[in-house]
DRENMAR-206974 format. One line per 10 residues: their letters; for each residue y, x negated, z of C-alpha. Coordinates in Angstrom, 3 decimals, always signed. Layout:
a> Y,X,Z ~ ...
// end
This chain:
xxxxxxxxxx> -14.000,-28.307,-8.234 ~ -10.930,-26.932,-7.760 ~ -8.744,-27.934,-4.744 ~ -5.984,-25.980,-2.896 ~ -2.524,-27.285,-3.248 ~ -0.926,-29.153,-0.073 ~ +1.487,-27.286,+1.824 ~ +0.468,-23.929,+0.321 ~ -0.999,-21.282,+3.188 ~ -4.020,-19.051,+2.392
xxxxxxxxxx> -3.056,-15.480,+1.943 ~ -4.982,-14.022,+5.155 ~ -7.704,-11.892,+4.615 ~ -6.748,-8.147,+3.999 ~ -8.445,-5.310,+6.754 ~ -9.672,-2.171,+5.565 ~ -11.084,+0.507,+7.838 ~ -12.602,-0.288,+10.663 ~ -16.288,+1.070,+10.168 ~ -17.094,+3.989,+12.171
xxxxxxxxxx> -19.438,+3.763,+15.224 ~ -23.058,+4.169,+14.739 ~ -23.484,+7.233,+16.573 ~ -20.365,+8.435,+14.616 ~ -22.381,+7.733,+11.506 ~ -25.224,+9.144,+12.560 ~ -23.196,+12.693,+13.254 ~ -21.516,+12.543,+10.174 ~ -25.110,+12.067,+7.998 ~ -26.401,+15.323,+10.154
xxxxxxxxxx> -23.361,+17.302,+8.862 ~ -23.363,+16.305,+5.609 ~ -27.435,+17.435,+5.535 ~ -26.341,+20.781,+7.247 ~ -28.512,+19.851,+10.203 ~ -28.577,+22.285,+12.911 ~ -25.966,+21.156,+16.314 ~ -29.071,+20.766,+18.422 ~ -30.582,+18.409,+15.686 ~ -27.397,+16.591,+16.004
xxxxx> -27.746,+16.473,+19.514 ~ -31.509,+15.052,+19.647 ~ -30.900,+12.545,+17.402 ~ -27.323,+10.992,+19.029 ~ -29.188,+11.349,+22.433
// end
């Protein structure tokens, strides 16, 4: 087992993209299927 070295800070941890919203998911799945607006609609209500 390998230990970390005294005195020697952790790089932090990198962020990436926050993940989009679920609803924001769920319109972007519709679009990409070519679902109809009022689909859309149902399914985010």
């Amino acid at each position: 087992m390998s230990a970390q070295p005294l005195g020697k800070p952790l790089a932090p941890p990198v962020a990436g993209p926050a993940k989009p919203k679920l609803l924001d998911q769920v319109r972007q799945a519709c679009r990409v299927r070519h679902y109809s607006i009022r689909t859309e609609e149902a399914y985010v209500h």
